[in-house]
N, C-alpha and C positions, 0 to 999 in steps of 0.2 A: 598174772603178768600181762603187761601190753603189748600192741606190736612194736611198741620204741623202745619198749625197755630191751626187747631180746636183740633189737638192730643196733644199740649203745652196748659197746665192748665193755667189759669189766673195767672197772678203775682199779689199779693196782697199787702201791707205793713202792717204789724205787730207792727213794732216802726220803729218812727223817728225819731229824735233828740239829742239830747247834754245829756251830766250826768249833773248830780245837781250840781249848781254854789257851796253850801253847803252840801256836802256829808255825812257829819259825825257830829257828836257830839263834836267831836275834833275840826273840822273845826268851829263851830259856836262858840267854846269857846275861840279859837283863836282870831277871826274876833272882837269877844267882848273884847278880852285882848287886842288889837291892837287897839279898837275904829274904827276898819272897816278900819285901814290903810292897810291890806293884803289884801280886797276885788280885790283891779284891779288886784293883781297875781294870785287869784283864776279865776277871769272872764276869764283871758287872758288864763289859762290851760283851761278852760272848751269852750271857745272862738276854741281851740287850736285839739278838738274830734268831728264828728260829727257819729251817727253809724243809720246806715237806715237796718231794720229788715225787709225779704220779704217772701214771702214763697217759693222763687227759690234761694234764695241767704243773706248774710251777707255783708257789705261793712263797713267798716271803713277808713272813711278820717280824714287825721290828718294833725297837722301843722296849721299855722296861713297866713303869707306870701308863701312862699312855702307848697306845698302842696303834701299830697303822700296820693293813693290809696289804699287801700288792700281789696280784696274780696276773700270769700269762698262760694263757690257752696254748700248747703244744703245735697246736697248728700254725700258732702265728710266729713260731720260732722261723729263721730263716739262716743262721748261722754260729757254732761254737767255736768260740776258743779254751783252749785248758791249758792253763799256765800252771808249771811246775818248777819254780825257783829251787834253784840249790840250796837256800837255808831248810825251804818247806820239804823239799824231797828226801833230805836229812832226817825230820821227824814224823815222815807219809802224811804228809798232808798235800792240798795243792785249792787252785782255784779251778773256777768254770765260770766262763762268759760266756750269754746267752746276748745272741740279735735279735727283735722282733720287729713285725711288722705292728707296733704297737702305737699309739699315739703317745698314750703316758709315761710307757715304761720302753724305751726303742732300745735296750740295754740293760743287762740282769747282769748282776757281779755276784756269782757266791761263793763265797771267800774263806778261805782257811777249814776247806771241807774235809772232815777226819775218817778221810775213806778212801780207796784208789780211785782216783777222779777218772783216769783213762776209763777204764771201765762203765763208770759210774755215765761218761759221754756218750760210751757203746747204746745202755740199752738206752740212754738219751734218745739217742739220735733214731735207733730203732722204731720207738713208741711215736717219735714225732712224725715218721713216716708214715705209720699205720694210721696216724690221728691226721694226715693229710689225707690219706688215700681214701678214709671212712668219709670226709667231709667234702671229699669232691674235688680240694683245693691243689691249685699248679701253683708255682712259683715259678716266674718265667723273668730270667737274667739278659739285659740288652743292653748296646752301647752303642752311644749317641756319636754320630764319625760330624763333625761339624767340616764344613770345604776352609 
């Protein structure tokens, strides 16, 4: 081992997987109104996200055949939100918006996550601290007073 490998923290996995084939309330009232003809368009979108949560990073793969990458580095997170709609909190699901200081990506939507999302924000927000405090980085909030 080197001396960066022992000064980089373990990478861990926090979540890994797909949103919920049924996300909503909506959704399962549909699926029943259609006799579960809409099922393969929902499989095929939830087929279509994969989102792997670590405690160095965020990756979301999207696409089915073709496929495209996007990762943000935890450090460059700078604010959550976690929506939990009443259809979604009906059948525990919920979303997580991520802020970054990103140029590509200034915003992470992961949507329809089949897991306690509150939670899931907890050791979010934990990890991206750690992964700030490792790398040195401040985040510093000002407002601009114009006369």
């Amino acid at each position: 081992m080197t001396e960066r490998d022992e000064a980089e923290p373990k990478e861990e996995i926090l979540y890994e997987g797909r949103g919920a084939l049924l996300p909503s309330v909506g959704a399962w009232f549909l699926a029943i109104l259609t006799l579960g003809l809409i099922l393969p368009w929902y499989w095929a979108r939830r087929l279509g996200r994969f989102y792997r949560i670590t405690t160095q990073r965020v990756v979301v793969e999207t696409g089915v055949l073709s496929k495209r990458m996007g990762r943000i580095d935890l450090y460059r997170i700078t604010d959550y939100t976690v929506e939990r709609p009443f259809s979604q909190r009906l059948v525990g699901t919920g979303n997580l918006i991520l802020e970054a200081m990103d140029k590509t990506t200034p915003e992470l939507r992961l949507v329809g996550l089949d897991t306690d999302v509150t939670a899931l924000y907890e050791k979010l927000r934990l990890a991206t601290e750690a992964a700030k405090r490792h790398r040195g980085v401040r985040v510093v909030d000002y407002e601009l007073n114009e006369p």
